[in-house]
N, C-alpha and C positions, 0 to 999 in steps of 0.2 A: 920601843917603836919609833921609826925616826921621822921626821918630818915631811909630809906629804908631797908631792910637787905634780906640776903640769896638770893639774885637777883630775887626779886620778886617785885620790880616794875615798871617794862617792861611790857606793855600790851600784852596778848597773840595771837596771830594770831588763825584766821580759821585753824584745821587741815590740809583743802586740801591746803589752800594759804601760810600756813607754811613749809609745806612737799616742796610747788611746788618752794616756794623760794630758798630754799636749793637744791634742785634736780638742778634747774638752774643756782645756783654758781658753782654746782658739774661738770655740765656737760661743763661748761665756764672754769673752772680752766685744765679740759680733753682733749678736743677739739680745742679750739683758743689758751690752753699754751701760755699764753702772756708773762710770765716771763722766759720759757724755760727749767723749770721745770721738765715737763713732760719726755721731750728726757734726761733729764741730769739722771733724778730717773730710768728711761727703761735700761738705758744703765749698771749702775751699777748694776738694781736688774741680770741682764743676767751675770755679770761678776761674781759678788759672786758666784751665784748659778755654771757657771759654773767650775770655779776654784775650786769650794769648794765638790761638788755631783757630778755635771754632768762629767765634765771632767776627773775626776780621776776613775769614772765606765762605761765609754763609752765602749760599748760592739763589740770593734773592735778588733786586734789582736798584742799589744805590747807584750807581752812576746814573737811572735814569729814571728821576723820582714818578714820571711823568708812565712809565710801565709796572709802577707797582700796583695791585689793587685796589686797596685804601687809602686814605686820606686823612687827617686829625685836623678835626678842624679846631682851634683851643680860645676857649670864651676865659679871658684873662684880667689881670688886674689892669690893664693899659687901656681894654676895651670898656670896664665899669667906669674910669676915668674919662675916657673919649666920649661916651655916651652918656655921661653926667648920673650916674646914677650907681646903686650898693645895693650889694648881695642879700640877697636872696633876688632874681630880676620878676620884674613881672611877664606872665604868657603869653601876654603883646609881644613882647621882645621875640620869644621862644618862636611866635609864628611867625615873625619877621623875617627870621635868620630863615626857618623853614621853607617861608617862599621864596628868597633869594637861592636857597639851592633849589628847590622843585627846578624853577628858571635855567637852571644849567645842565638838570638830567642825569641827576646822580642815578646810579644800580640803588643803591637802596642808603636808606641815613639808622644812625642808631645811637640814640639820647642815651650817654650813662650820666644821666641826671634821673635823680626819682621825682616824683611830684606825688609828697605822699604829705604835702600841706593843706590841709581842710579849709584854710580862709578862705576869704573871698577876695578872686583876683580878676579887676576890670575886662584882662584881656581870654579869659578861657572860652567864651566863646568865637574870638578871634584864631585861638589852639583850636580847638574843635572841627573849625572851618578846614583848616588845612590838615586835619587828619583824613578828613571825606575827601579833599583834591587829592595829597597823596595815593588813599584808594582808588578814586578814577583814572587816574594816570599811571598804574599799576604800579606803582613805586614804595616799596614795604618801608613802613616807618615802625623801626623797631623802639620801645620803653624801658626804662630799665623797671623790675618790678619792683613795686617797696614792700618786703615783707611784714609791714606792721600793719598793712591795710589788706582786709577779705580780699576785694577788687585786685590788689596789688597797684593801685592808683588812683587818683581821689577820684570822689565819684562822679562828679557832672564832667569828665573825662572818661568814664565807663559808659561808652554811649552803650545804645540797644541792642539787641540783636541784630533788627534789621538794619541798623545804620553801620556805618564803617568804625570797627573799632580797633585800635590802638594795637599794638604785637606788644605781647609782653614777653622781656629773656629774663634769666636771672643773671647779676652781676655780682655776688657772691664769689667773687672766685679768688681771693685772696686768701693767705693763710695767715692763722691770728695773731702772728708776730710780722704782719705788712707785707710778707714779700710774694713775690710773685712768681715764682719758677714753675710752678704746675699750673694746668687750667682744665676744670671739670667738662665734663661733654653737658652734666644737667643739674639740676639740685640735686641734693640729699633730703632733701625735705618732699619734697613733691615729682620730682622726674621733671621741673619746668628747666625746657635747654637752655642751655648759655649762650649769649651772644653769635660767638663766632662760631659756633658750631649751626646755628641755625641758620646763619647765613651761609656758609656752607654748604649745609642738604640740601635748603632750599633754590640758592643759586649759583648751580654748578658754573664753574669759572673755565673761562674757555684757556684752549693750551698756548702757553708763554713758552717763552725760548729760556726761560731759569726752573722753570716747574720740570720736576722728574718724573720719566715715564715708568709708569705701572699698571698693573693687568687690573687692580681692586680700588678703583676711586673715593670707596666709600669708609669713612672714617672707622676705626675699632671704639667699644664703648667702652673704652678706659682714659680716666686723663690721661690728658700732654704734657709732658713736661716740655716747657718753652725754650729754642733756641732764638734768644737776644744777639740780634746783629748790632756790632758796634765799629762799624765803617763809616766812615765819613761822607755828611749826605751836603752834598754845596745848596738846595734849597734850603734847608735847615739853618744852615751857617751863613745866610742871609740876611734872614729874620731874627736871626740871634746876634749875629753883627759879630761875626766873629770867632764865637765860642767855641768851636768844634776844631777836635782833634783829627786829627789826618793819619788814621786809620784805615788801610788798607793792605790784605796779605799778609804772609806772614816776615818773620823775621827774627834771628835769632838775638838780636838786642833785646825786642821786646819778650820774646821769651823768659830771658834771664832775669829782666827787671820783673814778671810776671814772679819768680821763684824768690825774688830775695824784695818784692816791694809792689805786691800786687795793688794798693791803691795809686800807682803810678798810671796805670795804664785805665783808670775808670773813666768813659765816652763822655763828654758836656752835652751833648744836645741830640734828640733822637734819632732812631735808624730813619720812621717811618716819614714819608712826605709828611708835613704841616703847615696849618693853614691860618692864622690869627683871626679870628672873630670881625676884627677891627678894618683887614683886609676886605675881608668878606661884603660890609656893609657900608665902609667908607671911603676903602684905596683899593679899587680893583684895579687888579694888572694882566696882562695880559697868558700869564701863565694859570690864573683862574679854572679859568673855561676846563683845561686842559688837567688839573687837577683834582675836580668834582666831574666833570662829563663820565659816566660809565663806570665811577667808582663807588666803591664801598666807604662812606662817609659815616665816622665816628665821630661825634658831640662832647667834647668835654670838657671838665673846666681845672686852670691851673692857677686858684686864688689863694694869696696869703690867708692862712688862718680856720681853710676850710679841713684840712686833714685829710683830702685826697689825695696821696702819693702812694707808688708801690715801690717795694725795694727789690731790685734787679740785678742780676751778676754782671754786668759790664757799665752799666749807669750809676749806680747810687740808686737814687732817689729819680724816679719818674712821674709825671701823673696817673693817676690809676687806668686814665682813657685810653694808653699805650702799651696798657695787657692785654686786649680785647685786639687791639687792632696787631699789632704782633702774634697774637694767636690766630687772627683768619690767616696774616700774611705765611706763617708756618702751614696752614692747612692747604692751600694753594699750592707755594714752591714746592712741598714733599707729597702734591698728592693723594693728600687723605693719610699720608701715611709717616705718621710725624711722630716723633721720640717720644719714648715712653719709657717707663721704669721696669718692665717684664718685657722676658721673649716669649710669646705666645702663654700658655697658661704659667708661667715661670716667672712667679715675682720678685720683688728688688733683694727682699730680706733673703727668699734663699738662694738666688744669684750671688748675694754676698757668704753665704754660708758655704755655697760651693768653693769659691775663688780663695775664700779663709782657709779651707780644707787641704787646698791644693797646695796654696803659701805654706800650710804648716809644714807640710809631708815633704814639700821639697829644702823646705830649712832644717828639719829632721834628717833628711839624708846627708845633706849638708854637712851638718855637726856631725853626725857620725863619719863620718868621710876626713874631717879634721881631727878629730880624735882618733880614731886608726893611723893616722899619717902621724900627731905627737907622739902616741907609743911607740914608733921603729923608732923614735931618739934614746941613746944608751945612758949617756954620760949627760951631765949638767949643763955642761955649757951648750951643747945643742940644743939642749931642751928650753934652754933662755933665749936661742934662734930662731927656733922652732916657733915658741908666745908671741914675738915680733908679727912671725911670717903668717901667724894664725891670724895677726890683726890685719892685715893689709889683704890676706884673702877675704874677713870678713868684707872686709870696705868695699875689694872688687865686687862681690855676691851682692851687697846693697845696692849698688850702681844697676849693676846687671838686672837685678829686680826690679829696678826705678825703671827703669828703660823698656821691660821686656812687659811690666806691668799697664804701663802711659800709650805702649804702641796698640796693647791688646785691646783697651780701654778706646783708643778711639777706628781701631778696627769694628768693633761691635757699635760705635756710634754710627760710622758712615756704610756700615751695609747689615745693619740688623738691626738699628732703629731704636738701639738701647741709650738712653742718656747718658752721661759719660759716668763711671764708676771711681768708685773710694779709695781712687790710686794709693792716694796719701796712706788713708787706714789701712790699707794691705801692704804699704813698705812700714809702717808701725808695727803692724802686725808680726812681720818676720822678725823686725830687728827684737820687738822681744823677744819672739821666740826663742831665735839665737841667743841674747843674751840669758837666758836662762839655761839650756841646753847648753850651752858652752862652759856656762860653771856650776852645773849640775847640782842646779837650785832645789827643783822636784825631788832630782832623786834624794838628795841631802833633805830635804824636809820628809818626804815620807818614810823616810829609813829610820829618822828619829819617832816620828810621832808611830809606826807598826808596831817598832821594835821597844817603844815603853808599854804602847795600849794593848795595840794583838801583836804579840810576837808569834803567835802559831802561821799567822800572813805571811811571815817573814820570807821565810822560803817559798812561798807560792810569789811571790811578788818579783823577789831579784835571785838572780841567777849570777855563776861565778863571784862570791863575795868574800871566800878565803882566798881565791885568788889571785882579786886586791889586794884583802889584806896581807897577804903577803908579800904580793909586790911593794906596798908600801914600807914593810918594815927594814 
């Protein structure tokens, strides 16, 4: 028997029991992700994409900090220094700041601070006082809850029934390794809504020249997955003295750098307007007024040492107070009708199970189309042209997949409201494929282990195998 060539002697499988082998490595490698694969390729194809397209054309309102909806107002290390004083503050403070905004008429404020500490603190009924003005002046002052306390906050802050009491959201909305790409509509624990979703039902936002028009206002009850805008905001880069990269649109430099060095392209200072503490209470400027007047006002803090950051696909590291405010400003600009991981009852996992299916079948036909095209070579040295010209097909086929995979990917982002998908994982996907199907790995393993264990399978299994084998001798 002489020595094999152009990988042609592997017996061939039944078409369906070929197909169906592959489909089921496809769908094992998608689903059980036993090597972890899967989460590691989703994650990046989301970050490129959004660093590189998504983020820098997000159809919100950076050039004009002053027409976005919200506001971050950030109680920071500079402000504990200015005002002489260390963290943890006293409720004096917290009503201070509160009546300096009540005074400029924000839409509504919302504390992601807890106040789930039981001492005794000089100023809470100082707090208290301005939880009732708030009420009077119809102005919701949202809590964050603490879930370690019944009340969900301490209790001579649990006024009475008949008195005005406090809005509590949950702020749970991180995932347990910090980051912050999803945002729940409510708990899992009690059905208590989330910040920005509550401001939302509660106070429908009137229409902006960046908000998209749609016939159903009203949110779907599934998380969001967050589109982080990473445009250059010149308030920001103000107050940061600097920092901010000048990001705007797209471009194919920054794309490229996105594929071969995405921590290149990570934003220094946030999308959303913000506002220092410090400003607030000791340098007021003139652009103040103008950014608390009518706005939705988030409370937060960015202190060494506290462990409030979220990790985000275009920033690094943010404060956790600019998930909350990032998710109204997504509820706003799209409407109610903001990215999500399913298309109507169609979720991610078998979105992805579908798209697997498809990669395989078309990388199946593939190989078979290149394997039909190696066997019309007669003679050796063709057949040594032939391996060359099989690789440079493959590489176009890879490209073509990259391309036709990235564009379909952010077709279903921008008009069917899917987050962006596992580009990555489904060009892995194929090139195994291929490379196994190309040197007829399956069928060479399952020829061996049918044809020691059940050889009766044999023949149900592969079809033309003398006819190999004689082509090969």
């Amino acid at each position: 028997m002489g020595k094999a060539t152009g990988g042609t002697s592997a017996p061939s499988l039944k078409w369906h029991y070929h197909h169906l082998f592959y489909l089921v490595i496809g769908i094992v490698l998608v689903v059980i992700d036993p090597f972890g694969i899967n989460r590691i390729t989703e994650v990046a194809s989301q970050d490129i994409l959004y660093r590189t397209v998504i983020g820098p054309t997000y159809p919100g309102n950076a050039a004009d900090p002053f027409g976005q909806p919200s506001t971050v107002l950030l109680l920071d290390d500079r402000f504990l220094s200015a005002a002489g004083v260390t963290w943890p503050i006293d409720a004096s403070l917290y009503a201070l700041i509160l009546a300096k905004l009540r005074q400029l008429k924000p839409k509504a404020v919302m504390l992601d601070i807890t106040f789930a500490d039981e001492r005794s603190s000089p100023g809470i009924p100082d707090l208290r006082g301005e939880i009732s003005r708030y009420a009077s002046s119809g102005i919701p002052l949202l809590f964050a809850r603490a879930p370690t306390l019944p009340a969900g906050i301490r209790s001579d802050l649990a006024a009475p029934v008949d008195e005005a009491q406090p809005i509590l959201v949950d702020v749970s909305t991180r995932a347990p390794d910090g980051s912050a790409r999803t945002y729940p509509t409510k708990s899992d624990l009690d059905g208590l809504e989330t910040a920005a979703f509550w401001l939302y039902r509660n106070l429908p936002p009137e229409p902006t020249s960046h908000s998209r028009s749609r016939a159903n206002d009203d949110p779907p009850n599934v998380p969001m997955d967050i589109v982080w805008a990473n445009q250059f905001q010149e308030l920001n880069d103000r107050w940061m003295k600097g920092g901010c990269k000048r990001i705007q649109g797209i471009s194919l430099s920054r794309i490229f750098k996105g594929l071969i060095g995405i921590e290149k392209l990570i934003q220094t200072c946030p999308y959303t307007a913000t506002v220092p503490v410090s400003v607030l209470l000791f340098n007021p400027d003139d652009d103040l007024t103008n950014l608390v007047s009518d706005k939705v006002i988030f409370l937060g803090t960015s202190l060494s040492g506290t462990g409030d950051s979220a990790v985000v696909p275009t920033h690094g590291f943010l404060p956790g107070v600019y998930q909350h405010a990032m998710a109204y400003d997504n509820l706003v600009t799209y409407k109610g009708n903001y990215k999500k991981s399913q298309i109507g009852p169609v979720g991610r996992t078998n979105l992805q199970i579908i798209g697997s299916l498809v990669i395989v079948v078309i990388t199946l036909s593939f190989s078979r189309w290149i394997k039909n095209r190696a066997r019309k070579k007669s003679n050796r040295k063709s057949r040594k042209k032939g391996r060359q010209g099989d690789t440079a097909w493959w590489l176009m086929f890879a490209g073509l997949n990259l391309t036709i995979t990235i564009a379909v990917s952010l077709a279903l982002f921008y008009w069917a409201d899917l987050s962006p998908a596992n580009w990555l994982g489904l060009l892995g996907l194929a090139l195994t494929i291929g490379i196994l199907a190309r040197n007829n790995a399956v069928e060479s393993f399952l020829a061996l282990m049918f044809r020691k264990y059940v050889p009766r399978l044999d023949g149900a299994l592969f079809e033309g195998d003398k006819r190999h084998r004689k082509h090969d001798e």
